[in-house]
C-alpha positions in Angstrom: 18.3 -49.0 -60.2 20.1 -49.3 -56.9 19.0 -52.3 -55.2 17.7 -52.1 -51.5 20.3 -52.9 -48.7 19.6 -55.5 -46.2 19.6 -52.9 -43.6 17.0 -50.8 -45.7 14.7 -53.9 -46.8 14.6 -54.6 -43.0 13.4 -51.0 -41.9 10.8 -50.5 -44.9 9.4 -54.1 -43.9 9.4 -53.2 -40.0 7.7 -49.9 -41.0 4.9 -51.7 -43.2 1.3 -51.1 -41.2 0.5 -54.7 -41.5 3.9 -55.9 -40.0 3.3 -53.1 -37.6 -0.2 -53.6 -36.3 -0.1 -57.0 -36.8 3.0 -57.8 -34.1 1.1 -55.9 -31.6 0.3 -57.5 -28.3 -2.5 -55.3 -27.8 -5.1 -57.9 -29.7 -7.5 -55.1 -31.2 -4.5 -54.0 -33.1 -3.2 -57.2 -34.2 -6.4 -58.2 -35.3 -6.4 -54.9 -37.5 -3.4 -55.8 -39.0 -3.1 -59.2 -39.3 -6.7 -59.4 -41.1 -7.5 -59.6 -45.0 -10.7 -58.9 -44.9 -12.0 -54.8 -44.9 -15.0 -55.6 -43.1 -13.4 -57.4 -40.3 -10.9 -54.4 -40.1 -13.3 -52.1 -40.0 -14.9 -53.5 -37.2 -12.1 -54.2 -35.0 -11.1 -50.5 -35.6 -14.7 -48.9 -34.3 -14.4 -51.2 -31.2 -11.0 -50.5 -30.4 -11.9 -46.4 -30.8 -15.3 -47.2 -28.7 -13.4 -48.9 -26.2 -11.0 -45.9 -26.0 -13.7 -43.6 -25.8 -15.2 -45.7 -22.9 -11.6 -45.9 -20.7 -11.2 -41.9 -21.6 -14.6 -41.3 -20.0 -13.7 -43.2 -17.3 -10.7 -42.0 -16.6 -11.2 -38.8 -16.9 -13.6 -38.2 -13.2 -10.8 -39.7 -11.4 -8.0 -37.3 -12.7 -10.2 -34.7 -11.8 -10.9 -35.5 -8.5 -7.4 -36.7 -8.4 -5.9 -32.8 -9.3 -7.6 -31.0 -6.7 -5.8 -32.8 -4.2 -8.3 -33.3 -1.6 -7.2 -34.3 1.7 -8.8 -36.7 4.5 -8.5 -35.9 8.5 -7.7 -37.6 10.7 -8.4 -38.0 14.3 -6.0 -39.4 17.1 -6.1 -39.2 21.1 -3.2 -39.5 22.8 -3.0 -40.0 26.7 0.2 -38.0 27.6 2.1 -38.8 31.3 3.2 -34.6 30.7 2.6 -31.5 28.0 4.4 -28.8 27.3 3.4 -25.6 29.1 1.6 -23.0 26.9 2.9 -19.3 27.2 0.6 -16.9 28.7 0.3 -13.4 28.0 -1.5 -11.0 30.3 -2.5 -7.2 29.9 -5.1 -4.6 31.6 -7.1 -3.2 29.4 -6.3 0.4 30.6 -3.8 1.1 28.1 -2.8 3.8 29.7 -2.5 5.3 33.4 -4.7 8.0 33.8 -2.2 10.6 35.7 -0.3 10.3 32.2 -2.3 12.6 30.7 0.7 14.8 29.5 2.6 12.0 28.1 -0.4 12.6 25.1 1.7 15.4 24.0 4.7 13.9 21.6 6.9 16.9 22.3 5.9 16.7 26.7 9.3 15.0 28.0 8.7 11.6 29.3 10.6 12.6 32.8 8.1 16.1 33.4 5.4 14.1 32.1 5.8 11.1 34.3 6.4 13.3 37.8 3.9 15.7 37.1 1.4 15.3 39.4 -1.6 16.8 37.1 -4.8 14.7 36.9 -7.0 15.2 33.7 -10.0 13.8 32.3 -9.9 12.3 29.0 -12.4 9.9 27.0 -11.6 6.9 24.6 -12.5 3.5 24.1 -10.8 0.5 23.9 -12.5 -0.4 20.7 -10.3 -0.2 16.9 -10.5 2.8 14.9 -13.5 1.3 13.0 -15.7 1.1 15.8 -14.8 4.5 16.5 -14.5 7.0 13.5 -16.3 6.0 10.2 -15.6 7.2 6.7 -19.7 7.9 6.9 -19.2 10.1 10.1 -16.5 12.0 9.3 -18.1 13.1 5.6 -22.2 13.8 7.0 -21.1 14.9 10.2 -22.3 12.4 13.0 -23.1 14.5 16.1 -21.2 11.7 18.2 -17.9 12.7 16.6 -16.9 15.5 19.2 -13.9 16.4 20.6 -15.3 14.4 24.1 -15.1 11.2 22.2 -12.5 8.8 22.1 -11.4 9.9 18.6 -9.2 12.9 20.1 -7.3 10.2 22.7 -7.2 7.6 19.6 -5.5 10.7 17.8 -3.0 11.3 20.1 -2.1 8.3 21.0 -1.7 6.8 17.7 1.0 9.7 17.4 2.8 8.5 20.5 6.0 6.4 19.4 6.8 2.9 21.3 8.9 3.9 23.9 6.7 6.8 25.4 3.8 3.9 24.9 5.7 1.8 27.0 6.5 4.7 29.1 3.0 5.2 30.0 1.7 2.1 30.2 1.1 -0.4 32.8 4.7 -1.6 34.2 5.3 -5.2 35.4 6.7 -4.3 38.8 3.2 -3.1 40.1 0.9 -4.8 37.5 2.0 -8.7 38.5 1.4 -9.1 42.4 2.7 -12.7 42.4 3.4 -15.8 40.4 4.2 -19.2 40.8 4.6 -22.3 38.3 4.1 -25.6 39.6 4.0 -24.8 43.1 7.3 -22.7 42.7 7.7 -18.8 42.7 8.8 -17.3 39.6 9.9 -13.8 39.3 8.7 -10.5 37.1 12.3 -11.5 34.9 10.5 -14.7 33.4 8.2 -12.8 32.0 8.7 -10.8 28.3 7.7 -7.5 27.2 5.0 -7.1 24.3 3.3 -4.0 23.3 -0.3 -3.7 21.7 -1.9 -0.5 20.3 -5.2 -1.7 21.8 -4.4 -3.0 25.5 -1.2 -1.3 26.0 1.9 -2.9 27.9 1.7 -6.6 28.1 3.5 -9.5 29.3 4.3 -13.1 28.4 5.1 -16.1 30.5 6.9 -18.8 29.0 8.2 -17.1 25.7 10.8 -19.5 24.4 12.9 -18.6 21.1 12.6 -21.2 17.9 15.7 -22.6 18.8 15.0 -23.1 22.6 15.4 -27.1 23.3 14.4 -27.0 27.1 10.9 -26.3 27.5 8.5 -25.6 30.6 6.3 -28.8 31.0 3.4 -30.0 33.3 3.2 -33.4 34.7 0.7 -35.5 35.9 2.6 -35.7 39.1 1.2 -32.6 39.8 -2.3 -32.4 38.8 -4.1 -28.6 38.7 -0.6 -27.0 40.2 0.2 -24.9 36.6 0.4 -21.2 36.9 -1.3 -19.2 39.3 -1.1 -15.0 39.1 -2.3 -11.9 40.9 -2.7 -9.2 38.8 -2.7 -5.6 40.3 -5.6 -3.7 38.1 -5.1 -0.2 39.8 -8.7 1.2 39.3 -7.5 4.1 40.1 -5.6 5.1 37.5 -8.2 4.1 34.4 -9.0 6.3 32.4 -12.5 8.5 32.5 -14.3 6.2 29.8 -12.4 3.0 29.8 -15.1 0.6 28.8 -14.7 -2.6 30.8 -12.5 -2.8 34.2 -10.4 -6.1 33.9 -7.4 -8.3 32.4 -6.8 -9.8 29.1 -5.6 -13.3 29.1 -4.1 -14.9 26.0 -3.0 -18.6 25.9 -0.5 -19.5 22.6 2.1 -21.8 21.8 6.0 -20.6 23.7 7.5 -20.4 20.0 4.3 -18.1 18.8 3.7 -14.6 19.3 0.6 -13.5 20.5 -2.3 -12.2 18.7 -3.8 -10.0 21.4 -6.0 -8.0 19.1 -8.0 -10.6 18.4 -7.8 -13.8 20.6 -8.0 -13.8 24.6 -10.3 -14.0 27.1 -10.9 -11.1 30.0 -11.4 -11.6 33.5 -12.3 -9.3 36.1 -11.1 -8.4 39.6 -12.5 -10.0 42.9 -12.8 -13.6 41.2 -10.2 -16.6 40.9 -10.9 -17.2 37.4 -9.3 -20.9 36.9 -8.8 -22.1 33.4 -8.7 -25.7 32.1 -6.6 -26.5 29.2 -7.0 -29.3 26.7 -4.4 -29.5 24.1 -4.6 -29.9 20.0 -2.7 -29.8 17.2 -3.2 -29.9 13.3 -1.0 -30.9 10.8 -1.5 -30.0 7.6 -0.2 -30.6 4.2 1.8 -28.3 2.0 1.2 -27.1 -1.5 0.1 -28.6 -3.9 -2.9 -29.6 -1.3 -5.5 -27.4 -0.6 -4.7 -25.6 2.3 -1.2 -25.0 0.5 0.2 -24.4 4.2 3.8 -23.3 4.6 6.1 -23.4 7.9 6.6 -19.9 8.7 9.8 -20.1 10.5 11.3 -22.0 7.6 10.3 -20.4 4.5 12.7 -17.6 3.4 9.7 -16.1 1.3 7.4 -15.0 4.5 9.4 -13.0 6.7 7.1 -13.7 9.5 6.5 -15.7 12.1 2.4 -16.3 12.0 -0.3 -16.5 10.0 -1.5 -13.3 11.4 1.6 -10.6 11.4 1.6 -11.7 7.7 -2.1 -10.5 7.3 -1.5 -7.2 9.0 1.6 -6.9 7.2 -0.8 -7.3 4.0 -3.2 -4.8 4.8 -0.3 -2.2 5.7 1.1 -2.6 2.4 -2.4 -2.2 1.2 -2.7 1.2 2.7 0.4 2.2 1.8 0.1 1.7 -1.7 -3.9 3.5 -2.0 -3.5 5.5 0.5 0.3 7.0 0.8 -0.4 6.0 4.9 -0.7 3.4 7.2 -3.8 2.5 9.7 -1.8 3.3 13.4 -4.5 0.9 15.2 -3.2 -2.2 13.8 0.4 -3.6 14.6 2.8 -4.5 11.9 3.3 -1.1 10.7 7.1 -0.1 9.4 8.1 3.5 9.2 6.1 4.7 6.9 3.6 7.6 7.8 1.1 6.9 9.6 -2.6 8.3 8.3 -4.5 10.8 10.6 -7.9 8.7 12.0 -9.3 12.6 12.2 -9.0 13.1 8.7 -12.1 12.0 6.4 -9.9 11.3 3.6 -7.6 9.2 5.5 -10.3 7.4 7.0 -12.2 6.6 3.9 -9.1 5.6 1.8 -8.7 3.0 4.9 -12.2 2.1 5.0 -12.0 1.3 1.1 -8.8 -1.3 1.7 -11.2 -3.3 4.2 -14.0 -3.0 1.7 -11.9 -4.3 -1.2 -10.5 -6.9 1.6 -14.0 -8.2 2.5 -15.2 -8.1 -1.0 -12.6 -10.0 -2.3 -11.0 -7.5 -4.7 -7.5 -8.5 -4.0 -6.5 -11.3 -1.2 -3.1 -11.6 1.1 -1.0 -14.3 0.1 -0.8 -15.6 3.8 -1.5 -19.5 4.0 -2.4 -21.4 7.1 0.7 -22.8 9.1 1.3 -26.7 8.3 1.8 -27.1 12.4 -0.5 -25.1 14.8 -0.7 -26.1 18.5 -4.2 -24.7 20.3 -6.0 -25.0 23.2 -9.3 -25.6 24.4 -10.5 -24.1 27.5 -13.1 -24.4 30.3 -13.5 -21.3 32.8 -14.6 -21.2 35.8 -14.8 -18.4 38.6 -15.1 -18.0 42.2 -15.3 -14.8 45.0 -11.5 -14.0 46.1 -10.3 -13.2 48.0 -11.7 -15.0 50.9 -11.9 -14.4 54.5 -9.0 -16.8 55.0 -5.7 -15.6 56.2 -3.4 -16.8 54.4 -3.6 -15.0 51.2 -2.6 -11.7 53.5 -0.5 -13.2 55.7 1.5 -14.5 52.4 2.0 -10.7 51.0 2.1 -9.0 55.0 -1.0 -7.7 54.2 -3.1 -8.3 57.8 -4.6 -4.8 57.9 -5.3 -4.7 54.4 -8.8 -4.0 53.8 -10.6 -7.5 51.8 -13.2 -5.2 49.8 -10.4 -2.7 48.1 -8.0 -5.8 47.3 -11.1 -7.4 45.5 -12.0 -3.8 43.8 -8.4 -4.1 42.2 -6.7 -7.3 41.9 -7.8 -10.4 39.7 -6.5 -13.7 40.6 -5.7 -16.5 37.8 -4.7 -20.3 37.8 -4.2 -21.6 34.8 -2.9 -25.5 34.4 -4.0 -28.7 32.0 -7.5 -30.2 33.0 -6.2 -33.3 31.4 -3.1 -34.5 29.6 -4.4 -35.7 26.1 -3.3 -34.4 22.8 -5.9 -34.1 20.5 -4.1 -34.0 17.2 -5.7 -33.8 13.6 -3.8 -34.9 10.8 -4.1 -34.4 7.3 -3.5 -37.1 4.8 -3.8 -37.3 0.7 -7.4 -38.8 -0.1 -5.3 -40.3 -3.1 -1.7 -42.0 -3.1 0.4 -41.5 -5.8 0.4 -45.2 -6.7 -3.0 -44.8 -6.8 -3.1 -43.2 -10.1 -1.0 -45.5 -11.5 -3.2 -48.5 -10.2 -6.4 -46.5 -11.3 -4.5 -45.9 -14.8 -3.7 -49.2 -15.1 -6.9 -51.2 -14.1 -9.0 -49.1 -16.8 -6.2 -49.4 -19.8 -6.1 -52.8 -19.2 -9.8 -53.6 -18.9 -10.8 -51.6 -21.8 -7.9 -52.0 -24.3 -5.7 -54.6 -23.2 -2.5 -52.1 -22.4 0.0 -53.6 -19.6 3.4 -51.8 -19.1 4.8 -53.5 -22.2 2.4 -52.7 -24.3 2.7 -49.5 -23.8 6.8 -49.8 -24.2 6.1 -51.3 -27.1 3.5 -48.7 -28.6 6.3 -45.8 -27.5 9.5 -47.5 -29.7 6.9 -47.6 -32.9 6.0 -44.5 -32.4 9.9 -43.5 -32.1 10.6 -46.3 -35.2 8.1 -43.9 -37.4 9.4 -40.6 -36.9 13.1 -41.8 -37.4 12.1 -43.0 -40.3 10.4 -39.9 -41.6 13.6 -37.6 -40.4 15.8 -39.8 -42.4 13.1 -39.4 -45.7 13.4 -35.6 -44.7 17.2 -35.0 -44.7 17.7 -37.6 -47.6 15.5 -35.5 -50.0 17.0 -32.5 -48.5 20.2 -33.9 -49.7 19.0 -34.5 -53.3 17.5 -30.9 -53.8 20.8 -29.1 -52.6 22.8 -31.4 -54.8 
C-alpha cells in the first residue's frame, strides 16, 4: 500500500471536522468540535442554529426596509442677496382672430384669407376635445352636438397646420403694448415664439437655451422692479363664443418649456394684476430610489426635455398604436394622421386610451425630473388704468378714451416678493455603511462572527471543495485507466 505523502497527511488532517470546527474562532463551533462528549455537542449545535435563527429574524426587517430605498426630505431656507429671473409666457385666450374666419379652410390661401375683409360668426370653446365631444354623444346622439357647437371650429381647426395657426393667431407686434425688466425697456425681439392648440400664439420672456451661462437675475437692490407688461386683448376680434375674455400667464424655469395646457394663471383686462414670487427647488434622487428620477436633458433614452412632453408623447404613441391616429388637441404629435374629433369611432378609440390611462392598464415610463425649480405665488389686483396721466402721456395716448383701454388691455408686474430659496432635498433614509454596521452588530451579537471570522469560514469552505474536485478528477483518472 502506498503510504500517504506529507503533503497528503497534512490536507486529510486539515480537512478532519474535529480539526476543522474545533480551530474555529467562532466559539459555538469550536466548542462542537473540540468536545468528546455527544450530549455537549448536541447542545452547542441547537444553540448555535437557534441563535442563527434569532439573527436571521432580525436581520431580515432591516433588509427589507433597507431594499425599498426609502428616502428622507429635507428642508433648507436660504436668504439669497439675488435669484435668477423665471421665464414668463403670455397668451390671449382667443386663439384665433375672429376676421380670420377663412383661414378655417386648409386650401383658403393665407394672403386672400388674411386681407379679406369678411366677418363671420363662428362658435367654439376653449375647452379640450373631452370637454367638448364624448364617445357617449357622438354614439346616442346628444342634442348639444350641432353644427353651432364648438365641435365644427375644433374640427377645422385641428386640420389647420402650424404655420396657418400662427398665421392666424394673435401676433406679438399688437398683442404686447409695452415691457420693461428692471426698470429698463425691453423689446418684442426678447421675447420667443410658442404655439398651443388650446390658447393659440404665445410668447416667452426669458427663454434661455441649456447651454446659456448668462442668465437674467433680480436683485435686492431693486426690490418689486421685475417685469411689468401691457397686453393688448383686442375684444374685438374674439370669437362669437370665446368663453372667458383675458390672458394666460405661465411662470417656469428659463431652461424649461412651458406647459401651457395645464399650468398658468388668467388675468383679465382693466386690472394691474401684480404677482409675488417665492422660489423652490427639489432635488431628488435617481434610481434605485423611489422616485427613480432622471435628468431629462442628460439622458440619451428620453428624447425630451420635461416630464410633461414625455407624457403627451406617451399617450400619442398610445393612440397611434389602438387607434391608427393621433388626438390633434394635445401637443407632441409627429406626422402621423391625425384622428377626426367628428368621428364616433375616432373619438371612442381616444376615449378608451384615457380610460386604460386612468385605470392603470398600461403606464408611461416618464419619471419625475431629479432638479425642478417652481414657484409660489401671491396675486393681487387693482383698477388700471387710473385717472393719472402718465400712463397716456407715456404711449401719446392723451385723447384716448380710459374706459375702452380698460375694456382691452390687461396690465402685469411680475417680480420676487422675497429673495429666499426654499429648496427640498432628498437624502437616503439608510447609508450604505449602514448595512454593513447593521450586518455586523447582529452577526456579532448573536454568533460571534467579526470580519475574520467570516474570512476564515470562506477559505474552509474553499479548502472543502478543493478537496472534493481533486477526489472527483482522481477517480476520474482511475476509471478511464
Amino acid at each position: 500500500m502506498e503510504a500517504l505523502s506529507p503533503e497528503k497527511g497534512t490536507e486529510q488532517e486539515i480537512l478532519e471536522p474535529a480539526v476543522v470546527f474545533g480551530n474555529s474562532s467562532v466559539y459555538a463551533i469550536a466548542q462542537v468540535g473540540k468536545s468528546r462528549n455527544t450530549f455537549h455537542q448536541v447542545f452547542w449545535i441547537i444553540f448555535l442554529f437557534m441563535a442563527l435563527f434569532v439573527c436571521i429574524h432580525q436581520l431580515y426587517p432591516f433588509i427589507v426596509v433597507y431594499s425599498q430605498y426609502d428616502v428622507i426630505v429635507d428642508f433648507q431656507v436660504e436668504h439669497k442677496w439675488s435669484l435668477k429671473f423665471p421665464a414668463v409666457t403670455v397668451c390671449n385666450l382667443n386663439r384665433m382672430k375672429k376676421r380670420y374666419i377663412l383661414c378655417m379652410n386648409r386650401n383658403s390661401p393665407l394672403d386672400v384669407c388674411k386681407n379679406s375683409a369678411q366677418g363671420g360668426k363662428t362658435t367654439f370653446t376653449l375647452s379640450e376635445r373631452n370637454t367638448i365631444i364624448s364617445c357617449k354623444a357622438l354614439l346616442y346622439g346628444n342634442s348639444s352636438i350641432s353644427h353651432h357647437s364648438a365641435l365644427p371650429f375644433m374640427t377645422r381647426y385641428s386640420l389647420l397646420d402650424k404655420e396657418k395657426r400662427n398665421s392666424i393667431g394673435e401676433q406679438a407686434s399688437s398683442f404686447i403694448r409695452s415691457c420693461s425688466i428692471n426698470g429698463a425697456i425691453c423689446s418684442i425681439e426678447e421675447f420667443s415664439f410658442v404655439q398651443s392648440f388650446r390658447h393659440g400664439n404665445c410668447y416667452t420672456f426669458n427663454k434661455r437655451k441649456k447651454t446659456d451661462f448668462n442668465p437674467l437675475v433680480a436683485s435686492m437692490n431693486k426690490p418689486n422692479l421685475g417685469l411689468e407688461l401691457v397686453l393688448d386683448l383686442h375684444l374685438k376680434q374674439y370669437m362669437t363664443e370665446t368663453q372667458a375674455i383675458g390672458a394666460k400667464i405661465l411662470i417656469h424655469h428659463p431652461k424649461d418649456e412651458p406647459n401651457i395646457e395645464e399650468e398658468g394663471i388668467t388675468i383679465s383686462p382693466g386690472f394691474e394684476t401684480s404677482i409675488g414670487l417665492s422660489k423652490m427647488q427639489i432635488v431628488r434622487l435617481p434610481y434605485p430610489f423611489r422616485d427613480q428620477c432622471i435628468h431629462y436633458e442628460l439622458d440619451d433614452k428620453y428624447p425630451f426635455s420635461n416630464q410633461q412632453d414625455c407624457v403627451r408623447s406617451c399617450i400619442q404613441n398610445f393612440n397611434k398604436l389602438a387607434c391608427g391616429c393621433t388626438d390633434p388637441t394635445i401637443p407632441k404629435a409627429d406626422e402621423t394622421k391625425l384622428c377626426n374629433i367628428s368621428n364616433a369611432t375616432d373619438v371612442c378609440c381616444l376615449d378608451k386610451v384615457l380610460e386604460d390611462l386612468t385605470a392603470d392598464k398600461f403606464t408611461c415610463d416618464c419619471p419625475f425630473p431629479c432638479h425642478s425649480v417652481g414657484y409660489d405665488i401671491q396675486l393681487s389686483y387693482a383698477k388700471w388704468p387710473s385717472n393719472a396721466l402718465g400712463y397716456f402721456q407715456k404711449y401719446d395716448m392723451i385723447h384716448a378714451n380710459k374706459s375702452e383701454i380698460a375694456r382691452n388691455q390687461a396690465a402685469i408686474k411680475i417680480y420676487f416678493s422675497d429673495f429666499r430659496l426654499t429648496s427640498y432635498f432628498q437624502k437616503p433614509k439608510f447609508e450604505k455603511s449602514e448595512i454593513f454596521s447593521h450586518l455586523g452588530s447582529e452577526l456579532g451579537l448573536w454568533l460571534g462572527f467579526s470580519l475574520f471570522a467570516t474570512l476564515e469560514i470562506c477559505e474552509i469552505l474553499w479548502l472543502i471543495v478543493n478537496y472534493f474536485l481533486k477526489k472527483s478528477l482522481a477517480f476520474l483518472r482511475i476509471r478511464t485507466q
